[in-house]
VOKOL-317722 format. One record per residue (C-alpha): residue in three letters; x, z negated, y. Coordinates in steps of 0.1 Angstrom, whole numbers, plus 5000, padded with zeros to 4 digits. Example, Ala and Ser with C-alpha at 12.3 -4.5 7.8 and 13.67 -1.06 7.14 Angstrom:
! VOKOL-317722
+---------+------+------+------+
| residuo |    x |    z |    y |
+---------+------+------+------+
|     Ala | 5123 | 4922 | 4955 |
|     Ser | 5137 | 4929 | 4989 |
+---------+------+------+------+
This chain:
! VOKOL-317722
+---------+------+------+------+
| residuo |    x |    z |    y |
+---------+------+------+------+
|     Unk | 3771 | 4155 | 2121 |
|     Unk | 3737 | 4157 | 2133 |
|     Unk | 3707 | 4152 | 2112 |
|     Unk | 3673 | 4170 | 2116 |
|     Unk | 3642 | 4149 | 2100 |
|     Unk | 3618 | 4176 | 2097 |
|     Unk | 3583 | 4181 | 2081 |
|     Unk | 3571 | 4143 | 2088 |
|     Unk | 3551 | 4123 | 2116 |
|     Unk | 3565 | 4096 | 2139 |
|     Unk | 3552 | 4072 | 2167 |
|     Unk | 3552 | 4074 | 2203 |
|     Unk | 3560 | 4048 | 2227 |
|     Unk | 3524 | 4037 | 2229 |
|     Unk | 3527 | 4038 | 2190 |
|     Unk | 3507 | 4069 | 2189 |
|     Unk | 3514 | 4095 | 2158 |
|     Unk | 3533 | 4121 | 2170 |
|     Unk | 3549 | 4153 | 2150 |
|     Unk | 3588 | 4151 | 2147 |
|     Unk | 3616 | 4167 | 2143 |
|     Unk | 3636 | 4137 | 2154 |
|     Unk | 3674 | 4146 | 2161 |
|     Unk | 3699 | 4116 | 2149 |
|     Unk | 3736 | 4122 | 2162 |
|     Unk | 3761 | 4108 | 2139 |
|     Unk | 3788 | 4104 | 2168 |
|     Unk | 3768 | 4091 | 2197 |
|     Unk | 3753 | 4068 | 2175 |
|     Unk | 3716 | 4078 | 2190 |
|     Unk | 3688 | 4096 | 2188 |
|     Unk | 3691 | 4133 | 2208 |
|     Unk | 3666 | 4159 | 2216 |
|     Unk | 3659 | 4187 | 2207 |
|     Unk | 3673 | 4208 | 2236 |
|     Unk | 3711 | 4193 | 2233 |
|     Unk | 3704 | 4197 | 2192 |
|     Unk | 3699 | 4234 | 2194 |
|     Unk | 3731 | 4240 | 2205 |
|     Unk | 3743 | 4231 | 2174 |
|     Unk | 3716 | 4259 | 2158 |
|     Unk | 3728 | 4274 | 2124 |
|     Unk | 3762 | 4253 | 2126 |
|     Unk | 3770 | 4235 | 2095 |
|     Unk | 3774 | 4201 | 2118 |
|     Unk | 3734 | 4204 | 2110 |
|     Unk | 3723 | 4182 | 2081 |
|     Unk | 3686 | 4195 | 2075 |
|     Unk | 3660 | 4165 | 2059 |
|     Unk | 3626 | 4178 | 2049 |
|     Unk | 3606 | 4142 | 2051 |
|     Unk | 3570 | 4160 | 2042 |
|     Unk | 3545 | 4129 | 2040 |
|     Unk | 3569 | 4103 | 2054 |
|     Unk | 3568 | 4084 | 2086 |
|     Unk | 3606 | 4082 | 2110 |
|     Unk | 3601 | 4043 | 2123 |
|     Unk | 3625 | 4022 | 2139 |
|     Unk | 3645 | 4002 | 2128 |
|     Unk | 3629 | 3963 | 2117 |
|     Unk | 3637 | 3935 | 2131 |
|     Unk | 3637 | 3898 | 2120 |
|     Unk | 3633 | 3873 | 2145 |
|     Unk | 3637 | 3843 | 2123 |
|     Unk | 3657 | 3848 | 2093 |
|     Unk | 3679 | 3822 | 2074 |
|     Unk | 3700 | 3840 | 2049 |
|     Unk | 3702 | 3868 | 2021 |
|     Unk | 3719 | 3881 | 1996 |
|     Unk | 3735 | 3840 | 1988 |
|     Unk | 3747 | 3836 | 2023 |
|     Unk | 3732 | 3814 | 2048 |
|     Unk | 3731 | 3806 | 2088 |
|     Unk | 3733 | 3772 | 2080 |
|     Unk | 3771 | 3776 | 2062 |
|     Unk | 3780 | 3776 | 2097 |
|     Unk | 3808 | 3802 | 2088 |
|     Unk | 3820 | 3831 | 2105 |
|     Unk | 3813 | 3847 | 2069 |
|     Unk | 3782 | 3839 | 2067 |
|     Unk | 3770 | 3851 | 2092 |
|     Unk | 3789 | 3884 | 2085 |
|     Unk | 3781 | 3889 | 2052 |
|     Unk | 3740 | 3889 | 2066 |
|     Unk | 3745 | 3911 | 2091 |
|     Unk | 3761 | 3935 | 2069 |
|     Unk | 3739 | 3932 | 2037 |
|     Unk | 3702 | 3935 | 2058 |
|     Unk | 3706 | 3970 | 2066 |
|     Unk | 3695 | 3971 | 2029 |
|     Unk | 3662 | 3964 | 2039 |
|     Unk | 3660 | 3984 | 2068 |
|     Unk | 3668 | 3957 | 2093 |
|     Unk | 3686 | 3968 | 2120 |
|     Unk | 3686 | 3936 | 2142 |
|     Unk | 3682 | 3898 | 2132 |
|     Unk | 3680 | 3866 | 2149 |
|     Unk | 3699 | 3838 | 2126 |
|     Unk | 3679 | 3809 | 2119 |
|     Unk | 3690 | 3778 | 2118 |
|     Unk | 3678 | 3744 | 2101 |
|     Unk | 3670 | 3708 | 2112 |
|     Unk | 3708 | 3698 | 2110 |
|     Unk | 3735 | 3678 | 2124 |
|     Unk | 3744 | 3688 | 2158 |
|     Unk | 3780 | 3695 | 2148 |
|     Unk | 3760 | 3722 | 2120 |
|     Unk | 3744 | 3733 | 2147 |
|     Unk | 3772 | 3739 | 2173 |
|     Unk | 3794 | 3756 | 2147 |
|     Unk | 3764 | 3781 | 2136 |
|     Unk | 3767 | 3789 | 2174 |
|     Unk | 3807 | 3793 | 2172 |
|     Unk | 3806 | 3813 | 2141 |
|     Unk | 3777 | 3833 | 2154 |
|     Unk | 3791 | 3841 | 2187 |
|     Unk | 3826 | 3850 | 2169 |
|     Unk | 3803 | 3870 | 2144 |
|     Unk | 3791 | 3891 | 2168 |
|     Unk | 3828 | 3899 | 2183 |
|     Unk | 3835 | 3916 | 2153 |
|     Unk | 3805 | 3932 | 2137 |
|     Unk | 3812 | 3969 | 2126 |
|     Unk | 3780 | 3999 | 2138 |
|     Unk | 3769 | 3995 | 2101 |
|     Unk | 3754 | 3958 | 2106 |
|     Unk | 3726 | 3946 | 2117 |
|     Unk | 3728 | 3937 | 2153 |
|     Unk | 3725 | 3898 | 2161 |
|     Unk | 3704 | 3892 | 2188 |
|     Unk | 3711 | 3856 | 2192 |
|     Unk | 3701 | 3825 | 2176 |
|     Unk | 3669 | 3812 | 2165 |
|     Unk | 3666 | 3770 | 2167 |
|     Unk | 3640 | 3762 | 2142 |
|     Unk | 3651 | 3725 | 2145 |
|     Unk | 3657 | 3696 | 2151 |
|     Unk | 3628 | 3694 | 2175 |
|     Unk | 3604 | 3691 | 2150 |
|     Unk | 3572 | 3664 | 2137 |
|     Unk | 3590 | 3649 | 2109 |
|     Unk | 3556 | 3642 | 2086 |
|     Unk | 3557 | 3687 | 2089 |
|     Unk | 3593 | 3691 | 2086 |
|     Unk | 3588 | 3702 | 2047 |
|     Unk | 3620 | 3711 | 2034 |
|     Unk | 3641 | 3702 | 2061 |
|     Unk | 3660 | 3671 | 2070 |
|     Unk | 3635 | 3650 | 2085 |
|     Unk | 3663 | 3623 | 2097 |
|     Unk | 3677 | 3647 | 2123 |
|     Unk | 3642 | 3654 | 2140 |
|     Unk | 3640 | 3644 | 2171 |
|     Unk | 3623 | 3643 | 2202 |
|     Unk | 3626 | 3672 | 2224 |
|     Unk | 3645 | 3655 | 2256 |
|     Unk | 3671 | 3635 | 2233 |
|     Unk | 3682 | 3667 | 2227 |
|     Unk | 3683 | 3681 | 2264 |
|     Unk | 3722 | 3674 | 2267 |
|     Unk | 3728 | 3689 | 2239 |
|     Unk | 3709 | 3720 | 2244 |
|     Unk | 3727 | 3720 | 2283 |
|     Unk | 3760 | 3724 | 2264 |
|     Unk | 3748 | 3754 | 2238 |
|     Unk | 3737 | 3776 | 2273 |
|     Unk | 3766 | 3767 | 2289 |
|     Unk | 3793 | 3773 | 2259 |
|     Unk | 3774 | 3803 | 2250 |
|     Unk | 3754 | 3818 | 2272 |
|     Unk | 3729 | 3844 | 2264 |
|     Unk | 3729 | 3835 | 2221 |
|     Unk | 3704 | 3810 | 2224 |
|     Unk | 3670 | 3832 | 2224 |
|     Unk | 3641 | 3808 | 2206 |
|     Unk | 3640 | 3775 | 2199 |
|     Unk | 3608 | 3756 | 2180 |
|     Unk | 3594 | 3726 | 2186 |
|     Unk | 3561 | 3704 | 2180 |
|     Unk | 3542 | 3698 | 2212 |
|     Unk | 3527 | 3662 | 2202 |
|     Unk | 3561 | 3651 | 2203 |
|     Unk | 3568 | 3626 | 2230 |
|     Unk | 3586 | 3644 | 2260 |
|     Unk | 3575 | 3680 | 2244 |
|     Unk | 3561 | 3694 | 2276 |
|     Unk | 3586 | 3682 | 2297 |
|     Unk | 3611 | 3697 | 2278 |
|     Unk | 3590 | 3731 | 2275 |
|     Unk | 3588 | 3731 | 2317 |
|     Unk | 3627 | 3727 | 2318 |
|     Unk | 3636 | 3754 | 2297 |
|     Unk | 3610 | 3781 | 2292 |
|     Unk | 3627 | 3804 | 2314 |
|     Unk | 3661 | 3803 | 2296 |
|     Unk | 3650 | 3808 | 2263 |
|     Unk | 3612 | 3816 | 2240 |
|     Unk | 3595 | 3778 | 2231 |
|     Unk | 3577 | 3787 | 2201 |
|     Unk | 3553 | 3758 | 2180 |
|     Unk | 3564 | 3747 | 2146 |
|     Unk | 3561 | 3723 | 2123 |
|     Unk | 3533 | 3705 | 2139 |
|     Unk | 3501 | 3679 | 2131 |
|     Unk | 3492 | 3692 | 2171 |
|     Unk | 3455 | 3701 | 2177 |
|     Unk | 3437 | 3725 | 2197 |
|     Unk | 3444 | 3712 | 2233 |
|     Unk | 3477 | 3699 | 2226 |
|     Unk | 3487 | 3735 | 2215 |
|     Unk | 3470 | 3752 | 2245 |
|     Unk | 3489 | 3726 | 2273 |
|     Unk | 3519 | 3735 | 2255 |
|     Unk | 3511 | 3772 | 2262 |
|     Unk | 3500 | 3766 | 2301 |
|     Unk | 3536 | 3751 | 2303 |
|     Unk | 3553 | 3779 | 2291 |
|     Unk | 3555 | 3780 | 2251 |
|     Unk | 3548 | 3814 | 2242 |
|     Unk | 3551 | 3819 | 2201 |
|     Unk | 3536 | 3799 | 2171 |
|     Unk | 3562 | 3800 | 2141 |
|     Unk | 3550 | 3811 | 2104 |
|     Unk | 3515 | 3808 | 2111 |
|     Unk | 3492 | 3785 | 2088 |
|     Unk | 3525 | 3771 | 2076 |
|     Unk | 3534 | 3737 | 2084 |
|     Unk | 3507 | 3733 | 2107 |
|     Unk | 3472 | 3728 | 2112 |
|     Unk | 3450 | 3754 | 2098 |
|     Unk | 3417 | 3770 | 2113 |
|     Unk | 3385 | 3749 | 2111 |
|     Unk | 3351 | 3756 | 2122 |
|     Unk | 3354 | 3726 | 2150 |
|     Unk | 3388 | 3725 | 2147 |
|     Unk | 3406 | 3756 | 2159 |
|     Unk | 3440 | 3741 | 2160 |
|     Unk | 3478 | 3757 | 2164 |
|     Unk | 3464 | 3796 | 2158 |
|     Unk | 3432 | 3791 | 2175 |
|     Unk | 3446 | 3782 | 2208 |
|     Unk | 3474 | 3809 | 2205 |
|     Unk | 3444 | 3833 | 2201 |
|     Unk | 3432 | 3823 | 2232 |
|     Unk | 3462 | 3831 | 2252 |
|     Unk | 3466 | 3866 | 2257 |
|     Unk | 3503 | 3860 | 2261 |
|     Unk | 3513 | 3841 | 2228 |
|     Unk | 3527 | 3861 | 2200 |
|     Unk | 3521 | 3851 | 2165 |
|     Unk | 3551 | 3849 | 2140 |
|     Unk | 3536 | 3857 | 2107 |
|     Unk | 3550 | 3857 | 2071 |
|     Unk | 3533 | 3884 | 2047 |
|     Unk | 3552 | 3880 | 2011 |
|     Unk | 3521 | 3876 | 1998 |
|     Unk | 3526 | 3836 | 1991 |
|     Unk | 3527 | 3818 | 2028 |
|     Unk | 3492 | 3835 | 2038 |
|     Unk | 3462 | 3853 | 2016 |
|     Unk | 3463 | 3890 | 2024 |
|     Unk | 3425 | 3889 | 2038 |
|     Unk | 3439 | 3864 | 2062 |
|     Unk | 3466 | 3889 | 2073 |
|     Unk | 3437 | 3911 | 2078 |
|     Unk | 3419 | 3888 | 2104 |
|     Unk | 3450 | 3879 | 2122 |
|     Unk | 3457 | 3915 | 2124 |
|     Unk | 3423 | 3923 | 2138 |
|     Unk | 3424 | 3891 | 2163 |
|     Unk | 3456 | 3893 | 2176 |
|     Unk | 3465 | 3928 | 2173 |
|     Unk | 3498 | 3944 | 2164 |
|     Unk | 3512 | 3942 | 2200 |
|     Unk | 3509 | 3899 | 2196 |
|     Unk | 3518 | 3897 | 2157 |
|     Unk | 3557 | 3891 | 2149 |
|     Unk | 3562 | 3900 | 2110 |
|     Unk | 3592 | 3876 | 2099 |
|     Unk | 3608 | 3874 | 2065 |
|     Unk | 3619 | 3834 | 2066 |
|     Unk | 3642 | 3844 | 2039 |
|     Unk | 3672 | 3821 | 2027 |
|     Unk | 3702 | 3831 | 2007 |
|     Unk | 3678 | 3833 | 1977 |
|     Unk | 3667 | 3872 | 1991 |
|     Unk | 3681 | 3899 | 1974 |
|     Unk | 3696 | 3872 | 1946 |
|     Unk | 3679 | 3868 | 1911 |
|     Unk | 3656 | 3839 | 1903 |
|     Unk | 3676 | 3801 | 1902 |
|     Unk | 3684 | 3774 | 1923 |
|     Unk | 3698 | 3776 | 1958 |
|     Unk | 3706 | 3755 | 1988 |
|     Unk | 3690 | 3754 | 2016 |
|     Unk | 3713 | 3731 | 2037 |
|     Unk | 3711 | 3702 | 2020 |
|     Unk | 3684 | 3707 | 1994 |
|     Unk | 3679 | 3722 | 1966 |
|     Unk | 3656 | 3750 | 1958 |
|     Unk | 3644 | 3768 | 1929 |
|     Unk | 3634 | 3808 | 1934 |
|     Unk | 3612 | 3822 | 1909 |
|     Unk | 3591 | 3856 | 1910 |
|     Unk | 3590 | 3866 | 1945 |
|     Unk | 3584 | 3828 | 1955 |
|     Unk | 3606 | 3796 | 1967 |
|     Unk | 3598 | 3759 | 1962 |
|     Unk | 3608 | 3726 | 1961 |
|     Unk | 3602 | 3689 | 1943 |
|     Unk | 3580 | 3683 | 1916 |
|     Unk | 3552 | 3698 | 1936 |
|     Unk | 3567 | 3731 | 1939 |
|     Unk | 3560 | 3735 | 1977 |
|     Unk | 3570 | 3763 | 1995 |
|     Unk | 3607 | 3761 | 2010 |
|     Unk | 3614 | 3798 | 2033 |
|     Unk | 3609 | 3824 | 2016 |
|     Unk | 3631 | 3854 | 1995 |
|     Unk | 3614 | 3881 | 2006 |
|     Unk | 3625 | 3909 | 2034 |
|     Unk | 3606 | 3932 | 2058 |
|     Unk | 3608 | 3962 | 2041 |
|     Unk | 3588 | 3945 | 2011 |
|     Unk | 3562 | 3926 | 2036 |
|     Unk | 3562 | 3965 | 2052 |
|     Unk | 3548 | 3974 | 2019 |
|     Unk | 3526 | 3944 | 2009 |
|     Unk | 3510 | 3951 | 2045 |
|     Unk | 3503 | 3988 | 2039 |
|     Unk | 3487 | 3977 | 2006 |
|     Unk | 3466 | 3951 | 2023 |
|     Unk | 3451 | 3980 | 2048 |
|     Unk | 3469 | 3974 | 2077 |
|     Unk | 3473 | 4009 | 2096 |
|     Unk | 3504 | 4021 | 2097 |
|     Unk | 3510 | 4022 | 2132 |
|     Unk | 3501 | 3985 | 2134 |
|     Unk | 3523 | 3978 | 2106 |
|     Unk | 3553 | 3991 | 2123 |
|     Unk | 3545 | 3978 | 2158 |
|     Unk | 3547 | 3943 | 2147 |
|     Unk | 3581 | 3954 | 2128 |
|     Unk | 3599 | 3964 | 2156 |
|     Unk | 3591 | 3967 | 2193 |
|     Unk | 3567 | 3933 | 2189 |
|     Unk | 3595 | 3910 | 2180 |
|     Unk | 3618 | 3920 | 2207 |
|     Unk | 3591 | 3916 | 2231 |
|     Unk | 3584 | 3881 | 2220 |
|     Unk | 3614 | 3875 | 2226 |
|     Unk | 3617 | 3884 | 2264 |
|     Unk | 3635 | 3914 | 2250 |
|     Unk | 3630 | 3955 | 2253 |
|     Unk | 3636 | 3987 | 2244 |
|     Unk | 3660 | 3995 | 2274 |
|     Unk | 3679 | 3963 | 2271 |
|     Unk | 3688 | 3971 | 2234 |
|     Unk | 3683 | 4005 | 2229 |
|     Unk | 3657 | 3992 | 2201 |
|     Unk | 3618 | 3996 | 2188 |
|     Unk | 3615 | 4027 | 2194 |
|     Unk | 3623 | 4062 | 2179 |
|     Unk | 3625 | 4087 | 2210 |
|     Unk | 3663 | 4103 | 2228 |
|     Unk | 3676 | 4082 | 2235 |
|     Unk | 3673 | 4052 | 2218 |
|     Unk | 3699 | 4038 | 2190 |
|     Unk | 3695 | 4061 | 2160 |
|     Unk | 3689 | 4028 | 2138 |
|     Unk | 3654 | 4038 | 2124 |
|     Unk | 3644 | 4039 | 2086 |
|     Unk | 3624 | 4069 | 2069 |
|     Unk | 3593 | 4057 | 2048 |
|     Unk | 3569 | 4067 | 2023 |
|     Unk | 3533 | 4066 | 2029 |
|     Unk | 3532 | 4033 | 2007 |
|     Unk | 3554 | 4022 | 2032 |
|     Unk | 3586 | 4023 | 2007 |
|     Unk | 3619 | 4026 | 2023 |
|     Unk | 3635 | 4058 | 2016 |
|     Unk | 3657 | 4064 | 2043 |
|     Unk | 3680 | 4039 | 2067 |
|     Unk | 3702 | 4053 | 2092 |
|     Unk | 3729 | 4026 | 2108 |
|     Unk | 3737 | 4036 | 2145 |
|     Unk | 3735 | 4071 | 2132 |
|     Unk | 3750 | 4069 | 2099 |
|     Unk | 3731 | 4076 | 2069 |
|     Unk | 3734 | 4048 | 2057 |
|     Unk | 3712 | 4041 | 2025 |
|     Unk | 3692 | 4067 | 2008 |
|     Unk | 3667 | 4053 | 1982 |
|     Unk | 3645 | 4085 | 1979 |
|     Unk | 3657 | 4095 | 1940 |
|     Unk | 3652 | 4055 | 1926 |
|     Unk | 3617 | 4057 | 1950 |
|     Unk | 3608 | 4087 | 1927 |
|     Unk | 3620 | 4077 | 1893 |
|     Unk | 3600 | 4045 | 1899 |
|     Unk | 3567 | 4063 | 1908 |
|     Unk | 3570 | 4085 | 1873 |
|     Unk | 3575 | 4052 | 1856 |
+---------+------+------+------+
């Protein structure tokens, strides 16, 4: 079966709006042109889609990303991690980095086994893993929030340990976070940045300690404003000195909770869409309904769109997903073409990843035909799986906008 997606706009490579049709083959799995299509012209292998008014995007991708739909990265199961992969095409996620926690080593290492085996037998319907994001245990433990603050550590305690994860299995570790005032911090960022992406987190760091952390080779800031230092008028801290390296990509969270929507707006207009990485931080709250949850060890209470925990209700992840924060975006004014640049191609990027290594972040022949049809709200309407139709919301999108 080949589909034609007809009547709507797309992007580019340079994320330019370009007219479409855009050719998906259901057997190749990709994204054809329109040359090889028309040999299929008036055959009934030719599935005709009018999307007047709609926008063909790639396929989103989470780069940080701790569970859904009640399953978690840090049940260190083969299951798990399964069950993720298969439920986020859902929201239009076609590839995801699992998260982990600040956790035991032995949690840790068997999130890596049941990853790795994960990945061995993921069907074309599921969301490719990309490999494994380390949020901890390399961490300030007065920022750590809801994680375990007694496995933190300092960066080259761990430097054994993280030998043994490249060796065991190498190519799945892709990020892992740290705080740069940390004792041995810099060293450990000058011994690994060229194996995987060194990204701040969960840090009391200031302005220069940031910026040395950059000149040795960190190159992304985790959840921005979250769990770090925030912007003041002689204190610029984490997000100021990422802003003034061209090179550092910004992870940012946009449910509406983590960051004020005019603050989305500046980052936007600071960093640009080519530096901004839109996450979801989710845990296996997303896609659940309100109650309590764990998140490793502790205990969390979702409620209206938001997670918390203790008495003081702060914020513990997140239960939103990208197709939600693609909305939220679009209704904060964020053009489009921004919106779905720091969706897709941005995240691989910031990863040391492309387009040609995984056929990703980009709608042209070609490319995996993983992309998602939205509305001009930036609803999700269509979401094609390795060129399967694979979820078609267009009929509840349209009762709801009568309602």
């Amino acid at each position: 079966m080949i589909y034609q997606l007809i009547n709507g706009c797309s992007f580019d490579c340079s994320f330019n709006r370009c007219l479409i049709p855009i050719y998906v083959d259901s057997e190749s799995g990709k994204i054809i042109d329109e040359f090889y299509a028309k040999s299929y012209a008036g055959s009934d292998l030719i599935n005709s889609i009018d999307v007047s008014d709609c926008f063909v995007v790639p396929g989103f991708i989470d780069t940080h990303i701790h569970g859904a739909y009640n399953f978690d990265c840090s049940d260190a199961s083969i299951e798990s991690i399964s069950k993720i992969a298969s439920s986020l095409p859902t929201f239009g996620v076609s590839a995801f980095c699992p998260t982990t926690m600040t956790m035991s080593r032995e949690d840790i290492e068997s999130t890596f086994k049941s990853t790795d085996e994960a990945i061995t037998k993921s069907k074309p319907t599921d969301a490719t893993i990309l490999g494994i994001h380390l949020e901890g245990p390399f961490l300030n433990s007065k920022m750590c929030g809801v994680q375990d603050a007694s496995f933190c550590m300092n960066p080259m305690e761990g430097a054994k340990f993280i030998d043994n994860l490249l060796i065991k299995y190498p190519g799945l570790l892709l990020e892992v976070d740290l705080a740069p005032e940390l004792e041995t911090s810099l060293e450990f960022i000058s011994r690994y940045k060229n194996d995987f992406v060194i990204s701040l987190a969960h840090s009391l760091c200031n302005y220069e300690q940031a910026s040395k952390a950059f000149i040795c080779g960190a190159r992304r800031i985790t959840h921005a404003f979250n769990a770090m230092s925030g912007i003041e008028k002689r204190a610029p801290g984490i997000v100021g000195a990422a802003f003034d390296q061209d090179f550092v990509f910004c992870e940012l969270i946009c449910d509406g909770y983590h960051v004020d929507k005019t603050i989305i707006r500046m980052l936007f207009k600071a960093f640009g869409s080519k530096r901004i990485v839109v996450v979801s931080d989710s845990m296996r709250g997303s896609g659940m309904p309100d109650g309590e949850y764990m998140l490793y060890t502790s205990l969390v209470t979702t409620r209206n769109g938001r997670t918390y925990y203790g008495k003081d209700e702060r914020l513990a992840g997140s239960v939103t997903n990208l197709a939600k924060e693609c909305e939220n975006l679009i209704s904060y004014g964020i053009p489009v073409e921004q919106v779905i640049e720091s969706l897709t191609i941005t995240p691989l990027r910031s990863l040391k990843l492309s387009y040609e290594q995984t056929g990703l972040g980009l709608v042209t022949p070609g490319a995996r035909a993983s992309i998602n049809v939205i509305n001009s709200k930036g609803e999700l309407l269509l979401v094609f799986a390795n060129g399967i139709l694979l979820h078609d919301y267009r009929q509840e999108r349209e009762v709801g906008n009568e309602r």
